[in-house]
N, C-alpha and C positions, 0 to 999 in steps of 0.2 A: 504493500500500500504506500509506505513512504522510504523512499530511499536517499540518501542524504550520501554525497562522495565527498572528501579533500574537500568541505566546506569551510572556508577564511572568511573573516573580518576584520577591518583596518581602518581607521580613522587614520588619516596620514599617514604617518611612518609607525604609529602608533600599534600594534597588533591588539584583538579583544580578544579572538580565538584563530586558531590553526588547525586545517586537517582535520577536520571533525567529519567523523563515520558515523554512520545511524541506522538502521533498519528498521520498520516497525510495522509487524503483519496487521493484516485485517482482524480486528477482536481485540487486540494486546493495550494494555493501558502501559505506557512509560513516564515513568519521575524523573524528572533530571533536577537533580539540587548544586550546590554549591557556594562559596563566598559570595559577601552584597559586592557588586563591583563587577564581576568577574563575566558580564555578560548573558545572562540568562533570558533576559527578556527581549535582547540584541537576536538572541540565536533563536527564541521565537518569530519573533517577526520574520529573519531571514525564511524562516521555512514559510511564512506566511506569504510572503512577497512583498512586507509593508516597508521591509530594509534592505537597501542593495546590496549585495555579496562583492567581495573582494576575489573571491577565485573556487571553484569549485562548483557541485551542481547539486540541487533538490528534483528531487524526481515523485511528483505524486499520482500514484496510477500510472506510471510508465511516462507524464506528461513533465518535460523540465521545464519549471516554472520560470528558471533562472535565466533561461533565452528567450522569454517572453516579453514585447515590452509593458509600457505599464495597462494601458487598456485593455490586452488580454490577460495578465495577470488579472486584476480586480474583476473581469469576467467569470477568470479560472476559478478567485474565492468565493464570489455571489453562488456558483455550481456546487463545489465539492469542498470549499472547507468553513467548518465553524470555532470562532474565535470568544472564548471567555475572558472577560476583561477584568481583571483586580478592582477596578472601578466601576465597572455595570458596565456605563455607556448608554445605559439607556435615555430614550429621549422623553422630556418632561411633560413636552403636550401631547404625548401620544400615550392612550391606556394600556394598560397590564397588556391585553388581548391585541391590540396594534400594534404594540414593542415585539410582541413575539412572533405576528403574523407578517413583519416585513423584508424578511426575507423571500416568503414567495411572493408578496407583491413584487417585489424587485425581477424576481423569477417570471411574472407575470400568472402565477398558477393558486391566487387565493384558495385557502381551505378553512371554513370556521369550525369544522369539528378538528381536525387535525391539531388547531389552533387550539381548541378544548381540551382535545385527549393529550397533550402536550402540561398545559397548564396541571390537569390530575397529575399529570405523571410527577413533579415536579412538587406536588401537595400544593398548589395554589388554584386547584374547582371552586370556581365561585366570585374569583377574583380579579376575573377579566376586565372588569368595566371600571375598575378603582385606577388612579391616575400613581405614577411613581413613590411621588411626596407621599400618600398613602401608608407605605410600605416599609418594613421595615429592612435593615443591612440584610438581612439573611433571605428576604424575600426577593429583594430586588435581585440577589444574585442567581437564586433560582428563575429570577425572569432573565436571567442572561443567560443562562443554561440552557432554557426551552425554546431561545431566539437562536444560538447556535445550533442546536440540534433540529430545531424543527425543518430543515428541508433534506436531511437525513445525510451530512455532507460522508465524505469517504474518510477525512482528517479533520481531529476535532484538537485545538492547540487552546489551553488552558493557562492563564499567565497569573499565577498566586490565587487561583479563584476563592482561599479559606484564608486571605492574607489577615482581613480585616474583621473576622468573626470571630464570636467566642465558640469555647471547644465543642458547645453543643450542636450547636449552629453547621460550625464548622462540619462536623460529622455528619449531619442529615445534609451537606452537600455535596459532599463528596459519596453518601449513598446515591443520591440521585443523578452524578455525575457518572460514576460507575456502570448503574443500573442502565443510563437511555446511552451509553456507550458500547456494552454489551449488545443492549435489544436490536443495534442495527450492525454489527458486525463493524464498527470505525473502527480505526485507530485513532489512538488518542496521546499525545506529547504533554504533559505538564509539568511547569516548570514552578517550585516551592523552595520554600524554608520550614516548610512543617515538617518533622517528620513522620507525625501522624498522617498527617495527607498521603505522601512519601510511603506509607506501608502499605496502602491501599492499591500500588502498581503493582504490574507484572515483572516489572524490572526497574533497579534504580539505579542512575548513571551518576556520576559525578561530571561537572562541566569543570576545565582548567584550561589555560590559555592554549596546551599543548593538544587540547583532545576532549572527548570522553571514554570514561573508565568505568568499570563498575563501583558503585559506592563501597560495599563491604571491605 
């Protein structure tokens, strides 16, 4: 599903990472941790296509995103990847049920049950029609969950999604994160400092300028 070659990043002469190898089949949940600084959220986006790459290739579904330019990238994410954001992201005028439903408007392909059975999925039935301010940290993130997931992408990339929650919280989001990552056979990349989060992968990597390695 996602294959990642000799992927660098450089800020001038500057290096964030080198070389970095990745694999990540259809189904597999992957943690990648590591030091604040060291690039974690750099090396999502690169996979996302939201950051240029200095040398090397991401390959999602066979497709290299990296020889893409930018307009078929952001095509390529609207299609097949969904992105968790440590901050939501979600938009203020738009309800619960419209945050999560716009990914297929973008798609052109509205669904209001989909839209529904997402929300359940997520413990937020019922909750469609309440606006963001509404909501509490732990909700609005589960409405970033259901907004990434809902057009069912093939690569789901997670950026600290239990940064900002307490451990309860924290936990019923990462079950829900797990559970609709599983239900559709994604792959899924997140990148943390929990390492509760962090136990819930299939595999944990460490990130270092030189690489990734297994954490143990």
């Amino acid at each position: 599903m996602l294959n990642v070659h000799q992927l660098s990043k450089r800020y001038g002469t500057e290096p964030v990472f080198s070389q970095v190898d990745l694999r990540v089949a259809p189904g597999e949940f992957v943690a990648i941790v590591g030091e604040s600084g060291v690039g974690k959220s750099t090396f999502l986006n690169c996979l996302a296509g939201l950051d240029s790459v200095s040398g090397g290739t991401v390959r999602v579904q066979g497709t290299d995103i990296t020889a893409l330019d930018e307009t078929a990238q952001a095509l390529f994410r609207r299609q097949h990847l969904g992105f968790v954001f440590q901050a939501f992201h979600v938009l203020p005028h738009l309800s619960v049920a419209q945050n999560v439903a716009l990914p297929l408007m973008l798609l052109g392909t509205p669904d209001a049950q989909r839209v529904a059975a997402a929300l359940d999925a997520v413990g937020l039935g019922g909750l469609g029609e309440r606006l963001p301010q509404q909501l509490s940290g732990g909700q609005l993130q589960r409405v970033a969950i259901a907004r990434a997931l809902i057009h069912r992408p093939a690569l789901i990339l997670a950026d600290e999604p239990t940064g900002n929650l307490d451990p309860q919280t924290a936990e019923t989001i990462m079950d829900a994160l797990v559970a609709e990552t599983r239900a559709h056979g994604a792959a899924c990349v997140m990148v943390t400092h929990s390492s509760a989060a962090a136990r819930r992968a299939d595999r944990v990597l460490r990130l270092t300028r030189e690489g990734l390695h297994d954490a143990a």
